[in-house]
N, C-alpha and C positions, 0 to 999 in steps of 0.2 A: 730746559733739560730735554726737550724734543722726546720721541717716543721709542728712542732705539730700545731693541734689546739687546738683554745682558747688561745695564747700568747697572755700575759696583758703583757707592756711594761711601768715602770713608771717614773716620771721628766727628760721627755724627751725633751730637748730646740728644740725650732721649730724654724729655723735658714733661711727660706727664701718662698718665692714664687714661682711655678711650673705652668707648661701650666693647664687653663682652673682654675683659681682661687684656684688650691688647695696648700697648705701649706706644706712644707716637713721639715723631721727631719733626722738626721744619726743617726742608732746604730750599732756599730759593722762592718763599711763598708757597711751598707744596708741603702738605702735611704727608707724614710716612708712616705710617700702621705696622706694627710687626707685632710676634710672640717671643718668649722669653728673653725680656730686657729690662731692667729697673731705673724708670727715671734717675737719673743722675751717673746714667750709664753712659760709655763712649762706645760708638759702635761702627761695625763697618756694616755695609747689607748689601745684597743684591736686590733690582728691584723686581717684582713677581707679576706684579700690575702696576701698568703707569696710566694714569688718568690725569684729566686737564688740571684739578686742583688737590690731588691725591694721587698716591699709591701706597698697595704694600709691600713689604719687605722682607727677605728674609736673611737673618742675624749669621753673619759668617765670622766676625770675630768680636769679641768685647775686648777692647782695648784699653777699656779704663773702669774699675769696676766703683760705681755707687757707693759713697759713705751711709745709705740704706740698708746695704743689704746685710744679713745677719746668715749664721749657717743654717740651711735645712736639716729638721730632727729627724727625718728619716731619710733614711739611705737611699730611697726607690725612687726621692724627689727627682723631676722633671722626664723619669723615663711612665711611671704607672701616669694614668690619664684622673689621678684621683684628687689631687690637691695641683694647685698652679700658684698659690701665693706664698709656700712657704720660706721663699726666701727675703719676705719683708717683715716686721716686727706688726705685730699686731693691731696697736696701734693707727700704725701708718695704713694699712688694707683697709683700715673705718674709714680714714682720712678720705682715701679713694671712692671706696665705696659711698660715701655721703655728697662727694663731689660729683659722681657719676649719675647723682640723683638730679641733685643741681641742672648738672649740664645737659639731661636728657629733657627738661621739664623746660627750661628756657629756650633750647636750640631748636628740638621735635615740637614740643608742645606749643612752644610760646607764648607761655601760660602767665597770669598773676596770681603771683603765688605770698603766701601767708613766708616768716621765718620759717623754712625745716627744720623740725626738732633735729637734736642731734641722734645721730643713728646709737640702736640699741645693741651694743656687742652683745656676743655669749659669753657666760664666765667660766663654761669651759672651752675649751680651744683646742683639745684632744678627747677623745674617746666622749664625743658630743651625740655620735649618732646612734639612733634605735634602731637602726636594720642597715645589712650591707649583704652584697652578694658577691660571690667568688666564684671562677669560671676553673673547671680544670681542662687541661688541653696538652695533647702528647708533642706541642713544640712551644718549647721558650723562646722568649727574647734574650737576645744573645749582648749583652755591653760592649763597647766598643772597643775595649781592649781585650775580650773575649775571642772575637773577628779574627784574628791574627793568629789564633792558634788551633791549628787543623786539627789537633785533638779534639777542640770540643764541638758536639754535633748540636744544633738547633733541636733536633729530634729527641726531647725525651720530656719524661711526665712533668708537670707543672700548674701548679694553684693561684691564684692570686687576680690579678685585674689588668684587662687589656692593654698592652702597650698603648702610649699616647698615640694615635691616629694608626693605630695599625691594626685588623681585624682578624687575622689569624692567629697571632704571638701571645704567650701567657707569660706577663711583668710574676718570678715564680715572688713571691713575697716572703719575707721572714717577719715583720712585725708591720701590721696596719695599726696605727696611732687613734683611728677614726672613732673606735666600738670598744668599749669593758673587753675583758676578758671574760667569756669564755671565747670569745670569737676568733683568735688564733691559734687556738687550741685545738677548737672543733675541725678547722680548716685541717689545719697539720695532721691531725688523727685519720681525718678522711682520705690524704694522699698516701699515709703509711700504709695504710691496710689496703690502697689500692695498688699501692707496689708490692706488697707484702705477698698479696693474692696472686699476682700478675694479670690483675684486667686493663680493660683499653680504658685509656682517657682519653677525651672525645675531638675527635679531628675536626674541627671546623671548613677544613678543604674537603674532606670526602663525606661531610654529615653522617660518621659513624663513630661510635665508642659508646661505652657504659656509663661513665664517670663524667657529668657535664656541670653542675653548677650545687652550690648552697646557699640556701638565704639564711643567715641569721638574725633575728629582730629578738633586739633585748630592752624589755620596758621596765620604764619607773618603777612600776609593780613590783620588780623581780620577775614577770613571768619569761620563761626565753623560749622563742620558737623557733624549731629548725625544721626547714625544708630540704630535703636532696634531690635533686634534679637529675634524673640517668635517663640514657638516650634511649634504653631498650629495656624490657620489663627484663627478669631470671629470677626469681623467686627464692631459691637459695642463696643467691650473691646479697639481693636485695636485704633479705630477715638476715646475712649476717652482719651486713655492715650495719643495717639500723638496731640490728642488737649491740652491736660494738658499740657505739653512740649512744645507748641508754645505758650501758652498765658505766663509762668511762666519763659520763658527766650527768651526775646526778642532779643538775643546775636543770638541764630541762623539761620543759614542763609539757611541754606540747610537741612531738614526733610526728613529722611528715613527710611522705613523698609524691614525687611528681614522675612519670611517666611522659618526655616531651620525645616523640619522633621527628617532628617539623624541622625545617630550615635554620627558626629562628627562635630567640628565645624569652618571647613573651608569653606567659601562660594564661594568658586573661578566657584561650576556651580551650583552656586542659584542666581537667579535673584532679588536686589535689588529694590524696589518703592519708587519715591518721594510722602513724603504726602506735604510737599511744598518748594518750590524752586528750582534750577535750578540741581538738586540731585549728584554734584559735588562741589568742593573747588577749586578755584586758590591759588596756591602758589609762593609767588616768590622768587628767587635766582639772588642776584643784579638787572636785567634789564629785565632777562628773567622770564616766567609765566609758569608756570606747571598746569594741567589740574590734577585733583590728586581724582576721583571717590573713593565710600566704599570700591572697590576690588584693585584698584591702589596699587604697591606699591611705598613708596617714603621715604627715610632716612629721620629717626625718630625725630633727630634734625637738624631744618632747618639752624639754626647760623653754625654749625660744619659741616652740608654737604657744606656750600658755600663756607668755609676754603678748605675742602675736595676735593672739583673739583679745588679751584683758586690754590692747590698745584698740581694736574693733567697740568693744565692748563702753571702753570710755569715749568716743566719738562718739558713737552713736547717742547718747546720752537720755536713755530710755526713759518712760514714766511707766510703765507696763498697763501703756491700754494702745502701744502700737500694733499694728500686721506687719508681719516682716519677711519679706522674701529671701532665700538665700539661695543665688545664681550658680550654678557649677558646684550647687554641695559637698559633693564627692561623697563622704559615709555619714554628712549632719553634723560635723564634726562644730565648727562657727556655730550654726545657729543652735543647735541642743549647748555649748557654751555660754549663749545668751540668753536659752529661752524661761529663766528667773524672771526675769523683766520685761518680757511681752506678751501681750495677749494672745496671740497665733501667730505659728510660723509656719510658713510653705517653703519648702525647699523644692527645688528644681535640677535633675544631672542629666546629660545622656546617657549615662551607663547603667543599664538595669540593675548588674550587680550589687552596685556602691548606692544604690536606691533602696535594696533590700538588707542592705548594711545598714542603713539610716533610718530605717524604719525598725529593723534591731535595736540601735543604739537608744532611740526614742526610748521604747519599751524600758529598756535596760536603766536607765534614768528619770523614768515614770514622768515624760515630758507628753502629756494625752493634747495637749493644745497645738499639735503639729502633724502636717499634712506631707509627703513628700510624693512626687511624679518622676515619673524615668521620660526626657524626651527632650526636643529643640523649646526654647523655652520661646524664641522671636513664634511657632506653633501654637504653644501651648496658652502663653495669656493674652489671651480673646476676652472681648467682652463676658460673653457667657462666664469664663475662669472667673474673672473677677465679681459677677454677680452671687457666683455663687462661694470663694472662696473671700473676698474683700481685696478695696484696692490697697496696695501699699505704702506704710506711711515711711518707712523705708526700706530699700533696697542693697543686699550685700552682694559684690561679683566679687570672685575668687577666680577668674581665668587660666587656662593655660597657658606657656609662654608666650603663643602667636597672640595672645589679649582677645579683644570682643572682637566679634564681626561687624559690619557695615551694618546689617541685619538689624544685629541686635541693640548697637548704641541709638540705630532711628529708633528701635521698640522702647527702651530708654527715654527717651526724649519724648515719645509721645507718651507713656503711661504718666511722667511727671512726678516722679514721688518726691515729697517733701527732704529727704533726705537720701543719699547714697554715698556707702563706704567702698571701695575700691581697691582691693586686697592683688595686689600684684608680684611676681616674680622677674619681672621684665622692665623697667623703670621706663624703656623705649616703647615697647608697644604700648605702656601704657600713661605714655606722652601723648601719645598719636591721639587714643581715646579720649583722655583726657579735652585734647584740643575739641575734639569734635561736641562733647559733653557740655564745652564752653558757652555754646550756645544760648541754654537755657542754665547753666550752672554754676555757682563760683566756688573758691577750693576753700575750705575752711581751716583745713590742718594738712600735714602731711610728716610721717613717722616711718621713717627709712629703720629695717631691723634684719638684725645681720644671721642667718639660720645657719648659716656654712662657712665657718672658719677657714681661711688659706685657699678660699675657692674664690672664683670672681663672681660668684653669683648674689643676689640682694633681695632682699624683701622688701615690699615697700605700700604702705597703707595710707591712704589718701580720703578724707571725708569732702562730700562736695554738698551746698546746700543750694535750691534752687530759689534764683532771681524772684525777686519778686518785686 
C-alpha cells in the first residue's frame, strides 16, 4: 500500500473494537484505526497516518450500515463530545468493553491471567451521573445543514457541552439524558435570565463575558449542589441571578459561586462561595458519608463506585488486623469504604486539598484508625514511614489515566506487600504496570465495571498476590 498521500480506501468491513473507542478494519495485513464506525460497518476512509503495519483513518462514507447499530436517544449524538457509544445496544458496548480488557492484558501486558469476570454494567444507562458541568458561550455549533443558510449566525448565546474536538463552539443542548432532573432545568433557567438580562456569555476567543460555566452534582442523598462559574465579579447581576436559582428550585441545597478570570477553566486554586447553604454535598456509599465540596473529586456514578469499592473490598479479603495503604486516595473515599475491617489505614494523594477532604471524611465516619499525607508517595514511604506508621499488608493504587510511574511500581516492588489491588481507568496503562508488577506478583482475579454508559471508557480492578 506504499506510503502515498491521500489513500482513499473503499468497502472496507470494520471488523471490531480497539483501545480508546476506536474502530478497526484490515487491508492488506495492515490494521486501519478510525472514529465513528460500528463493526459490521462498510466503509470508505481516507488514510490520516500510514505506518508499516497500521494506520488511521478517516470515515468519509458508510456505505453499508451494521445490523448493530440501533438509533441514538438523543438528538446531539455524535456532534456534543459527551457520549460516543450510543449507537450500539448496551449489551454489545459490555461485550467490547470486556474485550478491550482481554485484549489490553494479553497484547501490553502479556500477562497470565485468571478467567475475567464478566464485566459489571450499570443498571442505569441514563441519568447515571452525580455531577455534570455546562459551558455557556456567545457562539454555537452550527449543524451541517445549518451551514447553508446565511441566515443563521454561529454568533449567539448558547449552554451545553463542547462540540466534539472543537474548543471554541457550544453543542446548545436541549435535553442531556446523563443527570435527574433538575439538571436541564437549572441550565435553561440560567441561559433565560441571561438573555433576558442582556449579559455577555463568555467568549472563549477573547477570554471575556460574565456567563461561563455550572457544575451540577446531584447525590443519592438528595442533596443538589450548584456552582456558577462567571468570568468577572458584578454583585448585583451576581445576587440576581443566584437569587433566581433559589427561589426557582427549591431542590437545592447548597448555592455557590465561583469567580474564574483565567484562561482556563479549572478551579482547583479559585476560591468557591456559598450564596446559601452549607457550600458542600454529603454523599453516601452504603453506611459511610463523603463530604464531596465544588473542587472534591468523587466517582461520577455513585450506584457503580459502591459495586466498585464492594469488589475492592471482596479481593482484598480482610481479617481486620491488616495495615492498608491507599495509593492516590483522592478524598479517602476506598479506604474509609474498607476501613470496618482493618486495623489501620494510611492514605496517600498529591493534592493537599483532597488530603484535607479525607481527613474530613475520616472524622465524619469516626474512622480514628487512619492516617492520611498529602505528597509523592515513591518520597514519602521510607523506612522511617514505615517504622513509624507499619509496613503494609496490603496495598490499594487507584491511578490516574497515565497509571503508575516507573518510580513508583520499582517502590512497589521493593516494599513487597502481601497483597495489591489495582483499581484502574485505563486497562492499557494498566497492562504496562501490571506487566512490570509481574515480576514479583501473580493476578489473582481481575473485575472489568462499567461506570459510563455509551462512553468508551472502563473501569477495571485487578488483585495481584505476591510469588512466593
Amino acid at each position: 500500500m506504499g506510503k502515498k498521500k491521500n489513500i482513499v480506501l473503499e468497502n472496507l468491513l470494520v471488523t471490531g473494537y480497539a483501545a480508546e473507542g476506536k474502530s478497526l478494519a484490515k487491508h492488506e495485513g495492515k490494521v486501519i484505526f478510525m472514529e465513528n464506525a460500528v463493526p459490521g460497518d462498510i466503509v470508505t476512509v481516507r488514510l490520516i497516518k500510514n505506518k508499516k503495519d497500521w494506520a488511521e483513518a478517516q470515515v468519509l462514507r458508510i456505505t453499508g450500515f451494521s445490523a448493530e447499530r440501533i438509533t441514538p436517544f438523543c438528538k446531539h449524538f455524535g456532534i456534543c463530545g459527551g457520549c460516543q457509544w450510543q449507537m450500539l445496544p448496551y449489551e454489545k458496548q459490555l461485550e467490547y468493553k470486556q474485550d478491550q480488557v482481554l485484549q489490553s492484558f494479553r497484547r501490553i501486558g502479556k500477562l497470565e491471567l485468571p478467567e475475567i469476570r464478566p464485566i459489571m454494567g450499570s443498571e442505569k444507562t441514563t441519568r447515571y451521573r452525580n455531577k455534570l458541568e455546562y459551558t455557556f458561550s456567545n457562539r454555537r455549533y452550527l449543524l451541517r445543514e445549518e451551514l447553508a443558510d446565511l441566515q443563521i449566525s454561529a454568533v449567539q448565546d448558547a449552554a451545553g457541552f463542547h462540540a466534539r474536538g472543537i474548543f471554541d463552539k457550544i453543542v446548545d443542548v436541549d435535553t442531556c439524558y446523563l443527570q435527574d432532573e433538575p439538571t436541564n432545568l437549572i441550565r435553561k433557567e440560567v441561559k433565560r435570565w441571561g438573555i433576558e438580562k442582556g449579559v455577555t456569555f463568555y467568549d472563549i476567543q477573547r477570554h471575556e463575558g460574565f456567563l461561563r460555566n455550572v457544575q451540577v452534582r446531584l447525590c443519592r442523598s438528595g442533596e443538589l449542589m450548584v456552582n456558577i462559574v462567571l468570568g468577572y465579579d458584578d454583585e448585583e447581576l451576581r445576587n440576581a441571578l443566584l437569587g433566581r436559582l433559589r427561589d426557582q428550585f427549591p431542590a437545592i441545597t447548597t448555592l455557590l459561586y465561583t469567580i474564574n478570570k483565567k484562561w482556563n477553566d479549572s478551579l482547583n486554586d479559585l476560591q468557591p462561595v456559598a450564596f446559601f447553604g452549607k457550600g458542600y454535598a454529603v454523599e453516601k456509599l452504603e453506611r459511610f458519608e463523603f463530604k464531596v465540596g465544588p473542587k472534591s473529586f468523587f466517582q461520577t456514578n455513585t450506584a457503580q463506585a459502591e459495586r466498585l469499592y464492594q469488589t475492592v473490598r471482596d479481593f482484598a479479603e480482610l481479617k481486620g488486623t491488616e495495615t492498608v495503604y491507599d495509593l492516590y486516595c483522592g478524598t479517602g473515599s476506598i479506604g474509609i469504604f474498607l476501613s470496618d475491617q482493618v486495623k489501620k489505614l494510611v492514605g496517600i494523594e498529591l493534592i493537599p486539598e483532597a488530603i484535607a477532604d479525607a481527613k474530613e471524611n475520616a472524622l465524619l465516619n469516626q474512622v480514628s484508625h487512619a492516617a492520611f499525607f498529602a505528597g509523592d508517595v515513591t518520597a514519602i514511604c521510607n523506612d522511617a514511614f514505615f517504622e513509624t506508621h507499619g509496613r503494609p499488608d496490603l496495598i490499594i493504587s487507584d491511578p490516574p489515566r497515565a497509571g503508575m510511574s516507573d518510580k513508583l511500581v520499582a517502590k512497589l516492588l521493593e516494599i513487597a506487600a502481601e497483597k495489591i489491588i489495582y483499581v484502574s481507568c485505563n486497562p492499557a496503562t494498566q497492562a504496562r504496570d501490571l506487566n512490570l508488577l509481574s515480576e514479583k506478583y501473580r493476578i489473582s482475579a481481575v473485575q472489568p465495571v462499567d461506570m459510563f454508559p455509551h462512553t468508551l471508557h472502563i473501569e477495571n480492578v485487578t488483585a495481584l498476590f505476591l510469588k512466593h
